[in-house]
C-alpha positions as CSV (number, residue, x, y, z in Angstrom):
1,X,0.0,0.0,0.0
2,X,1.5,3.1,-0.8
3,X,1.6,6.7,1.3
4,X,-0.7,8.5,-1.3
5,X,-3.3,5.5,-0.3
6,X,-2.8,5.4,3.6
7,X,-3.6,8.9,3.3
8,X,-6.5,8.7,1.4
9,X,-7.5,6.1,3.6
10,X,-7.3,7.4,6.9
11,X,-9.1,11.1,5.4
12,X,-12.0,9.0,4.2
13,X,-11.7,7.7,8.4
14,X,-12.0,10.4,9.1
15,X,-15.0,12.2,6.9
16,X,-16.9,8.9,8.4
17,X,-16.1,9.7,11.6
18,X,-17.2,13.3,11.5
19,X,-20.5,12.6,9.7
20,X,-21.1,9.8,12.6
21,X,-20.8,12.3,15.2
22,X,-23.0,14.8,13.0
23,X,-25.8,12.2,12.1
24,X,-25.7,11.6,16.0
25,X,-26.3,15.3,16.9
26,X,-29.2,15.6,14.4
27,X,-30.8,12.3,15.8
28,X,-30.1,13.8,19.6
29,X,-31.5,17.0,18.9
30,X,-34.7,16.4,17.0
31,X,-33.7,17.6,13.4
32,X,-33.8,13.6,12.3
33,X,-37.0,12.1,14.2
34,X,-37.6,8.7,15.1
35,X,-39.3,6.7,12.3
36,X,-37.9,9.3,9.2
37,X,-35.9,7.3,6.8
38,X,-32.6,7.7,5.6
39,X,-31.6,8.6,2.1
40,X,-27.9,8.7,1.6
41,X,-27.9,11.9,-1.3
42,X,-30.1,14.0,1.3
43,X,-27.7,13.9,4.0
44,X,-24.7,13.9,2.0
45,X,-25.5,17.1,0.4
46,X,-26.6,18.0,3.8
47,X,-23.5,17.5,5.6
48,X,-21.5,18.5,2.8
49,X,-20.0,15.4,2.5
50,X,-19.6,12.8,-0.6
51,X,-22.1,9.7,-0.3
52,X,-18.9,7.3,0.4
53,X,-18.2,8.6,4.3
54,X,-22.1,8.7,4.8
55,X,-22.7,5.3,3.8
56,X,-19.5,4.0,6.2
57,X,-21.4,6.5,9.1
58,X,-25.0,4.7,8.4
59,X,-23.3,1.0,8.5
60,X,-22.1,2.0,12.3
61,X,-25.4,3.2,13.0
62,X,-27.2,0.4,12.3
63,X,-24.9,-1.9,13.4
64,X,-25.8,0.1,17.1
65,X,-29.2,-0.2,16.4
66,X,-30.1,3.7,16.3
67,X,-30.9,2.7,12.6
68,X,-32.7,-0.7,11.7
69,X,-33.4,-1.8,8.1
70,X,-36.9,-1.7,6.8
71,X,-38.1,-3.8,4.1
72,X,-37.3,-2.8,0.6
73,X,-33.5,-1.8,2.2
74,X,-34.4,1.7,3.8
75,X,-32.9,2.7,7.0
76,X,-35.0,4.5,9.4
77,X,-34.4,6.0,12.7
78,X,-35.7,3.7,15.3
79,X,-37.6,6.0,17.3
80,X,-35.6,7.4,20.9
81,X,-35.8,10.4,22.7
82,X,-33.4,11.5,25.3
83,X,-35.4,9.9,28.2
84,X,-35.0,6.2,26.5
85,X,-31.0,7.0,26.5
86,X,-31.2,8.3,30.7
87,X,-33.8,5.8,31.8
88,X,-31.2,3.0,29.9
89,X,-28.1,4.9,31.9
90,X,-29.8,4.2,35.0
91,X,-30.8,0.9,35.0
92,X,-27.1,0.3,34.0
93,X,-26.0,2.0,37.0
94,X,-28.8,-0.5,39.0
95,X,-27.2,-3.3,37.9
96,X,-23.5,-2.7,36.7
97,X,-22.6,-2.1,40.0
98,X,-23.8,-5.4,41.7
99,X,-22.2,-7.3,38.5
100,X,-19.0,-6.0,39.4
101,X,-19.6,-7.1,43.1
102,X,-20.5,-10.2,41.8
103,X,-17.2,-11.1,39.4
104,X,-14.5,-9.9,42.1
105,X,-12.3,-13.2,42.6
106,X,-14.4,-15.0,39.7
107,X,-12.0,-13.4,37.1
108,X,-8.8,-15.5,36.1
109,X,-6.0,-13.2,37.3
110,X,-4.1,-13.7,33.8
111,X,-7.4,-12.0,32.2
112,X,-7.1,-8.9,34.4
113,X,-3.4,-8.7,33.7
114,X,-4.0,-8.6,30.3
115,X,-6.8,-5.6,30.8
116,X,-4.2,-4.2,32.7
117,X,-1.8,-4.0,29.4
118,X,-4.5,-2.6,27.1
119,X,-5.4,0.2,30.0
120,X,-1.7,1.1,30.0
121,X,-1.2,1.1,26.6
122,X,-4.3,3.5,25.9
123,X,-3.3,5.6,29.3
124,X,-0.2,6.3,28.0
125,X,-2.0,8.4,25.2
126,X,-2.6,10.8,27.6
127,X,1.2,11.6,28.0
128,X,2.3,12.4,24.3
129,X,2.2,15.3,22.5
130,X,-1.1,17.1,22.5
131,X,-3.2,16.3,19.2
132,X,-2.4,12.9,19.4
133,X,-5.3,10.3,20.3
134,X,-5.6,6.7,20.0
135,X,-6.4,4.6,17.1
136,X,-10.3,5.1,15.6
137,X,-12.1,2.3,18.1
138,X,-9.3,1.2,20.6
139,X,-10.6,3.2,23.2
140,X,-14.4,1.6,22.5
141,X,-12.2,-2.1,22.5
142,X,-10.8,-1.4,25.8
143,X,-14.0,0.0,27.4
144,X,-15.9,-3.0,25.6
145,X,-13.2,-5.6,27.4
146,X,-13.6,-4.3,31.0
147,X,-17.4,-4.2,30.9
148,X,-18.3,-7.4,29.3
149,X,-15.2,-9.2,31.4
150,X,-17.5,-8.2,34.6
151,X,-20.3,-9.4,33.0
152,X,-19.0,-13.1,32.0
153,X,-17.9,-13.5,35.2
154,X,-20.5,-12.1,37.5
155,X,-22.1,-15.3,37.4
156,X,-25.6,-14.3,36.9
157,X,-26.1,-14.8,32.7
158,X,-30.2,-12.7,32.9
159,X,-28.2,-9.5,34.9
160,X,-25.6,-10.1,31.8
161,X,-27.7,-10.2,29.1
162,X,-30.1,-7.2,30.4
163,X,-26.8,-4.8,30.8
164,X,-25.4,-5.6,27.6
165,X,-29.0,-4.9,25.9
166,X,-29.0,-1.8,27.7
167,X,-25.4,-1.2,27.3
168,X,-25.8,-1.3,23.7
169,X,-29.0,1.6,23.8
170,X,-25.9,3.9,25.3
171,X,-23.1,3.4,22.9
172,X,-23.7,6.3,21.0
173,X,-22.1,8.5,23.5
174,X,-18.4,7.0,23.9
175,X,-14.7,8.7,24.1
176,X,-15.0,10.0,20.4
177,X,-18.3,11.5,21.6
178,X,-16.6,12.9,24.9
179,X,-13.0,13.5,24.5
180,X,-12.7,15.3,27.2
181,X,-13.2,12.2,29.6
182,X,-10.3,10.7,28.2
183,X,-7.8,10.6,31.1
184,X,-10.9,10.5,33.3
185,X,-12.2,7.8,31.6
186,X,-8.6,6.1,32.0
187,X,-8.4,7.0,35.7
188,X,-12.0,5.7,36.3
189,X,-11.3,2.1,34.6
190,X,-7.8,1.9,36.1
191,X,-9.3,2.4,39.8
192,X,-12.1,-0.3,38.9
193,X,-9.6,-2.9,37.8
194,X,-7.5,-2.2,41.0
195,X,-10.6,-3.1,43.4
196,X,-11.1,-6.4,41.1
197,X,-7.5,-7.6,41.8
198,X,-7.4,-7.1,45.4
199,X,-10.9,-8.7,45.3
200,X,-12.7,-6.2,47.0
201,X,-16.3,-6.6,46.3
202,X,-17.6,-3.1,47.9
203,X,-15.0,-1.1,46.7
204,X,-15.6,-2.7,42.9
205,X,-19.3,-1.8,42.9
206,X,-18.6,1.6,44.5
207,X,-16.1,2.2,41.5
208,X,-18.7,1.3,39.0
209,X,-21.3,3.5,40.3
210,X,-18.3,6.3,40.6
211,X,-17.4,5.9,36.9
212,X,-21.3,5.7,35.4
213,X,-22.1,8.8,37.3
214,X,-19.5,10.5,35.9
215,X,-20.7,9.3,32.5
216,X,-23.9,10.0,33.1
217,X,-23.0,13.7,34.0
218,X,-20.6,14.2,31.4
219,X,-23.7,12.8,28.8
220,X,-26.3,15.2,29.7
221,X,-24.1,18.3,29.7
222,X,-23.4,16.9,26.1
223,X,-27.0,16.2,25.6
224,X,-27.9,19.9,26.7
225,X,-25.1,21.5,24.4
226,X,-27.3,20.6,21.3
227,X,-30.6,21.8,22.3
């Protein structure tokens, strides 16, 4: 692959990116409703953007389920308002919290060592040169290990299954969303994993609850930005 592609390749990253975070303000803020269907030329000359970088932006969508595929191919927005994306935030920090009670000394200590590496590797981010930031999805990776880790192990599959579903309804606001809970967001997940390997139960669920309240504050100061 040559330098001219790489480049072209990490613009058209990029554009996608951007037009992501875009499509996700105008779902957020009304100006796309629930139930209006997509149509790729609209919102690239909308957004100002080629249909290429839109298309990449609608397959991540959908893949989050803000989107879902009607019949005949259209994409529609699955109908959410701001109180479905709070009410799912707190029934995460119901439960979250108790799952990571539950997993302390369940969790092989060679699979927290290993979240320890990948928390390191991203922290470390925070100590280069400003305008630097971590590959496109690593940080999402990293977030996704910790979490789902707690929930294989916190031995109680329904609890699992309902966080994940509702874990899923909050992904559209991650560290691409927020980039100014990076080193937070690093701190928070570092002081979590330190209560899991000295198996302290208490302290993990009071971490959790610490680090989703901190999310959840962070999210509707976002959330009120766009209205």
């Amino acid at each position: 692959m040559t330098t001219d592609r790489i480049v072209v390749e990490k613009d058209g990253q990029r554009l996608a990116r951007l037009a992501y975070e875009r499509l996700i303000d105008l779902i957020l803020s009304g100006q796309i409703k629930g139930g209006e269907t997509i149509q790729e030329r609209r919102l690239a000359d909308r957004l100002g953007v080629s249909r290429s970088p839109i298309r990449e932006a609608l397959i991540l969508l959908e893949g989050e389920g803000i989107l879902t595929r009607q019949s005949g191919g259209l994409l529609q927005v699955k109908q959410f308002t701001v109180t479905d994306y709070v009410q799912s935030l707190q029934i995460r920090r119901l439960l979250e919290p108790e799952a990571a009670r539950q997993a302390v000394g369940r969790i092989p200590p060679a699979t927290l060592a290993d979240l320890r590496t990948k928390l390191q590797a991203l922290r470390d981010f925070a100590d280069r040169p400003q305008g630097l930031e971590p590959e496109d999805g690593d940080h999402r990776r990293i977030d996704d290990d910790l979490h789902n880790t707690i929930l294989d192990h916190c031995g109680n599959a329904l609890m699992a299954d309902i966080v994940r579903d509702v874990r899923r309804k909050t992904r559209m606001f991650d560290l691409r969303r927020l980039p100014e809970r990076f080193v937070q967001t690093c701190n928070e997940h570092e002081h979590l994993l330190d209560t899991l390997e000295r198996s302290d139960g208490d302290a993990a669920a009071a971490a959790m609850t610490a680090h989703l309240d901190a999310v959840f504050q962070s999210i509707v100061t976002r959330i009120g930005e766009l209205y």
